[in-house]
N, C-alpha and C positions, 0 to 999 in steps of 0.2 A: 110482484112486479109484472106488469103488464106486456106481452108479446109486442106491443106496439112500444114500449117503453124502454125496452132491452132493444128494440130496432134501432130507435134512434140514439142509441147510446150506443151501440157497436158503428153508427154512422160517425159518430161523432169522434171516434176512436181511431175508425180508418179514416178519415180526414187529419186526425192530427200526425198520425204514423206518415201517411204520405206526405204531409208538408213541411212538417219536422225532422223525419229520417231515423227519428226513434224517441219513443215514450215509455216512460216508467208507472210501474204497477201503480206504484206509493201515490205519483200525483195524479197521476189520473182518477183514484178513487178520492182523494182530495174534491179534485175538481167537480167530476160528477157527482157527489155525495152518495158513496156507497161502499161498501166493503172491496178489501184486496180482494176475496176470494170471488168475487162476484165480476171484479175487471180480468184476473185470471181464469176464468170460464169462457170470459168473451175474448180473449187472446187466444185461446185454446180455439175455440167458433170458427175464428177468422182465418186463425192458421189455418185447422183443418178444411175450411173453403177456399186454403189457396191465395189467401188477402195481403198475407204477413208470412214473416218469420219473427219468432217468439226467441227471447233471449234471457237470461238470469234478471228477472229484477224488471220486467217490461219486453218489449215488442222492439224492432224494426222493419223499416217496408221494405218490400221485394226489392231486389236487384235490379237495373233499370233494362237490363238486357231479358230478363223474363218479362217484363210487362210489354204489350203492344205498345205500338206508336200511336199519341192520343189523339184527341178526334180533329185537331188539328190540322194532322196530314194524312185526311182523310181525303183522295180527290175530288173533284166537282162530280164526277162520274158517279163516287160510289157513294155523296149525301142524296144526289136527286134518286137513284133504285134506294138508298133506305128511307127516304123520305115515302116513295109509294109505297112502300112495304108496308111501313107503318100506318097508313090508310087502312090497311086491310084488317088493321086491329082494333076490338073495340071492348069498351070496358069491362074487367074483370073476366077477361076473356085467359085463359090457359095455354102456355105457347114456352116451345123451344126455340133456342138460339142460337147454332152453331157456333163454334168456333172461326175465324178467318176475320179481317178487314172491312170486307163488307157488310157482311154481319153485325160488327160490331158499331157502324157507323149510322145503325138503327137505334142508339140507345137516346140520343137525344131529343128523337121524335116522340120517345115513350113518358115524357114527363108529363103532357096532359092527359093521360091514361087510369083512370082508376081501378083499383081492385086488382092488376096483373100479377097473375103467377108465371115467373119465368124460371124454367129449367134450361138450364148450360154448363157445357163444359171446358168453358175457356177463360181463364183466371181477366184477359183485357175486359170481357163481357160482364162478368160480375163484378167488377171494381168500379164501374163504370155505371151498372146498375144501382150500386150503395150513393152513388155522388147524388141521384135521383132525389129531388125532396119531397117527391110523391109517396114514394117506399113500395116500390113492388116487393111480393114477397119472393125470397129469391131460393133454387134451391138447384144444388151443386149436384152433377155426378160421382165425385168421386173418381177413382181411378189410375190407373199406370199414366203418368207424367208422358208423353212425346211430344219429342223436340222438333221434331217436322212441323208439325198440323200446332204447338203450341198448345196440346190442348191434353185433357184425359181422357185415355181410352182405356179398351180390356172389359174383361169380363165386368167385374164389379161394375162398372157405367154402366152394360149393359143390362145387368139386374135391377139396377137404380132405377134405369128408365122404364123397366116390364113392372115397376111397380104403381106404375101412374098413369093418367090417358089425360090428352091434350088435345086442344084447337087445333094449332097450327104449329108446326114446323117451319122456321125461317133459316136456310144453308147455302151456304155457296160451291162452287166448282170452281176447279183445275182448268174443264175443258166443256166444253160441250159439243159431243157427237150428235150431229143433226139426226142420223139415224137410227139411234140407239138412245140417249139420255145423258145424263151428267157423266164428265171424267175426273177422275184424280191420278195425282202422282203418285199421292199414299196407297202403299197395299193394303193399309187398316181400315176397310171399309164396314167392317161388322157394326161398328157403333151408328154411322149413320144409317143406314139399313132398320136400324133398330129405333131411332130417333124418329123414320118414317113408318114404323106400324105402331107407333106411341101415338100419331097424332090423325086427324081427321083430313087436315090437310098440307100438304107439303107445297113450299112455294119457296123454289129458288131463286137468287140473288145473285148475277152476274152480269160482267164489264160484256158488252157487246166483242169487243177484240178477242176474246175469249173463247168465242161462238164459233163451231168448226174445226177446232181443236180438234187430231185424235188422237188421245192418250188410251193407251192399254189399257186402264182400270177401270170397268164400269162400275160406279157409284150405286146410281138408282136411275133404272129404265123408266120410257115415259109414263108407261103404268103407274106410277108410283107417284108424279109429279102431278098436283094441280094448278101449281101456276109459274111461272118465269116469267121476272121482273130484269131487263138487262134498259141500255138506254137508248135512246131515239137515234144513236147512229149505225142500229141494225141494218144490214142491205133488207131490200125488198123481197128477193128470193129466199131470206134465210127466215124473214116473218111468215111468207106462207109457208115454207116447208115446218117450222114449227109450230104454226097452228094448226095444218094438218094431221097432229098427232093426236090432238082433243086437248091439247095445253092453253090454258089462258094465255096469253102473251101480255104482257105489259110491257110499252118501250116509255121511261122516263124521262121527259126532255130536260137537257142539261146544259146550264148558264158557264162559258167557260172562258 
């Protein structure tokens, strides 16, 4: 069986688990003509990416209170910064995804995309990713479950990611300290920390209102950042002061 054949058959899996609410071993290897032990490998796949939960006899899909909210009620604000985001990417290009809303409001930009390998740690992100009929290859951190940030953290993420090198980093913020860099409310910053020395370049993803923020937690100082994507109703004073740092600035106009 083919890597690209087992794809689209674990797509085809998480599609029926999400729309049905639960599927069994028996007919699914029916349907797709292949052995139990082969639909229970990919149950096991998708659990362990966080896709499902696995049940005696077949699968059902996550709880609807762990999955993010879909791209639906995604605002105006946060498809036009993922729509630029998405510009910035280009074929078969290597790229993380953070966890958060905005982030994740990137995935439907990436269906004209070939060849994407994307690493994340956030079950909305990769669910979201499998719906793609492009098929990026996708690959999971791993990790300690939190319920703050929705996402996996801890060590183990962290050694996931020192095992690979990446394009670009796409993350979003809590806050943004004009004079210092991204904020969060979460104290678990070590993962994204790590997420930016995995990649070549890092380029944030935030709501202008956002901007000026001062939360306690610095994230990642501008050092660290090569671009910020927020939307076109940054003040004036806050574009220069953050281009001033050597940051791209992107403001995304938004239809609202």
């Amino acid at each position: 069986m083919t890597k690209r054949n087992t794809q689209q058959r674990r797509h085809t899996i998480l599609n029926q688990v999400n729309e049905l609410g639960e599927v069994s071993v028996e007919a699914l290897a029916e349907q797709l003509q292949t052995s139990e032990v082969t639909i229970r490998k990919d149950l096991a796949s998708l659990e362990q990416s966080g896709l499902l939960l696995r049940r005696y006899g077949g699968a059902i899909a996550l709880p609807k209170e762990i999955v993010a909210a879909s791209e639906s009620q995604d605002s105006a604000r946060k498809r036009a910064i993922a729509k630029a985001a998405a510009q910035l990417i280009k074929d078969h290009h290597r790229i993380i995804i953070d966890s958060g809303r905005t982030t994740a409001a990137m995935i439907p930009e990436l269906a004209s995309k070939r060849g994407l390998v994307v690493m994340t740690n956030a079950i909305n992100v990769a669910s979201r990713l499998l719906a793609l009929e492009n098929e990026p290859t996708l690959l999971m951190t791993g990790g300690t479950w939190d319920p703050h940030s929705e996402s996996f953290q801890g060590q183990v993420a962290e050694q996931v990611l020192r095992s690979y090198d990446f394009d670009t980093l796409f993350i979003g913020a809590d806050g943004i300290d004009v004079s210092r860099g991204t904020t969060t409310f979460n104290e678990l910053i070590g993962l994204s920390q790590v997420m930016a020395e995995a990649a070549r370049d890092v380029v944030v993803l935030v709501e202008s209102e956002k901007i000026g923020r001062r939360i306690p937690n610095l994230e990642l100082p501008w050092q660290r950042v090569s671009t910020l994507i927020t939307d076109s109703k940054l003040a004036p004073d806050l574009r220069r002061e953050i281009s001033a740092h050597g940051v791209q600035l992107i403001c995304a106009e938004v239809n609202e």
